[in-house]
Structure formats: structure tokens, C-alpha cells
N, C-alpha and C positions, 0 to 999 in steps of 0.2 A: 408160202409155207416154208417151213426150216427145213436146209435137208446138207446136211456137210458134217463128219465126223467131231468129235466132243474136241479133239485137239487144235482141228480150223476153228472152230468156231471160239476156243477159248485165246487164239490165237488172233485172232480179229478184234475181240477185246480188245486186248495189251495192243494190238495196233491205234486205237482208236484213243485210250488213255492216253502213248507215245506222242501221237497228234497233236493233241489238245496241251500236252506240254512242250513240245515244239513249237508250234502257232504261238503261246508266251512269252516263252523267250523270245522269240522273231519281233513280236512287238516291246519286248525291251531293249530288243538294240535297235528298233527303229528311233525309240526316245531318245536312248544314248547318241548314236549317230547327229540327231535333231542338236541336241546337246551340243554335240561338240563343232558342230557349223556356227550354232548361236554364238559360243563363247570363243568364237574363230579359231578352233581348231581342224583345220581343213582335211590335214593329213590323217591324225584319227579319225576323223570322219571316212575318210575313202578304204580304210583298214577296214574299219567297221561296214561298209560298205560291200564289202569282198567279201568280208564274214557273212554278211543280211545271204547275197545271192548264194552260196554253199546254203547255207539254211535253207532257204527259197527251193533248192532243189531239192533237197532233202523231204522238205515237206510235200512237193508232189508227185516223188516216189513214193513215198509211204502212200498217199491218196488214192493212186494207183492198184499198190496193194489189197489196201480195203476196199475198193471198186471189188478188182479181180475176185476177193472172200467174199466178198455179200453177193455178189453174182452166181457162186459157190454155192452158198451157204441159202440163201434164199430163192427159191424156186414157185415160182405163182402157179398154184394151184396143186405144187405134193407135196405129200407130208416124209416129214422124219422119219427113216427107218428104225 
């Protein structure tokens, strides 16, 4: 059942969108990167690399979070006050 005030829970949302545009991006610099090893550029490549793993972290903070909210936020067996 639901049970976390209208602000968590509108908040867990926008985390969840956040995500899903995060994870995008992350797989366009994984192409990009791909990209630039193909057409031997090594060094953008490991730039781009650096960037992927800050992403990386980035996205399982946020993951985190929404764990923490839905754990919150969903409760097996009460209901919403």
C-alpha cells in the first residue's frame, strides 16, 4: 500500500524521470566513447571515460534514493493516511 506524504512521493517521481534521463545520456557517451576508440581517438576516448564513470555514480545515487522513497513510500499491507 501507499503511505509517504504528497511531497515524497511527488518527489520520487522526478527522481525516477531524472533516472531514465541519466541512463540516456550514459548510453550516448558509451557510443560516443565506442566512437572515438573506432576512429582512433584514444584520448577522447579515456576523457569520455571519466565522464561515463561520474555518470555511473551518479546514477546509483539516485537508485539509492528511489530505493530509500519506495521503501518510504510503499508499505505492504497500510494504507495512506
Amino acid at each position: 500500500m501507499f503511505k509517504c506524504p504528497d511531497e515524497d512521493y511527488s518527489f520520487l517521481q522526478r527522481l525516477r524521470n531524472e533516472l531514465l534521463t541519466i541512463k540516456t545520456e550514459y548510453r550516448r557517451a558509451e557510443q560516443r566513447r565506442d566512437y572515438f576508440m573506432k576512429v582512433g581517438k584514444p584520448e577522447i576516448a579515456e576523457v569520455t571515460s571519466r565522464i561515463l564513470s561520474e555518470g555511473l555514480k551518479e546514477i546509483r545515487f539516485i537508485e539509492k534514493e528511489i530505493a530509500s522513497l519506495e521503501s518510504k513510500c510503499f508499505v505492504k499491507g497500510e494504507k495512506r493516511e
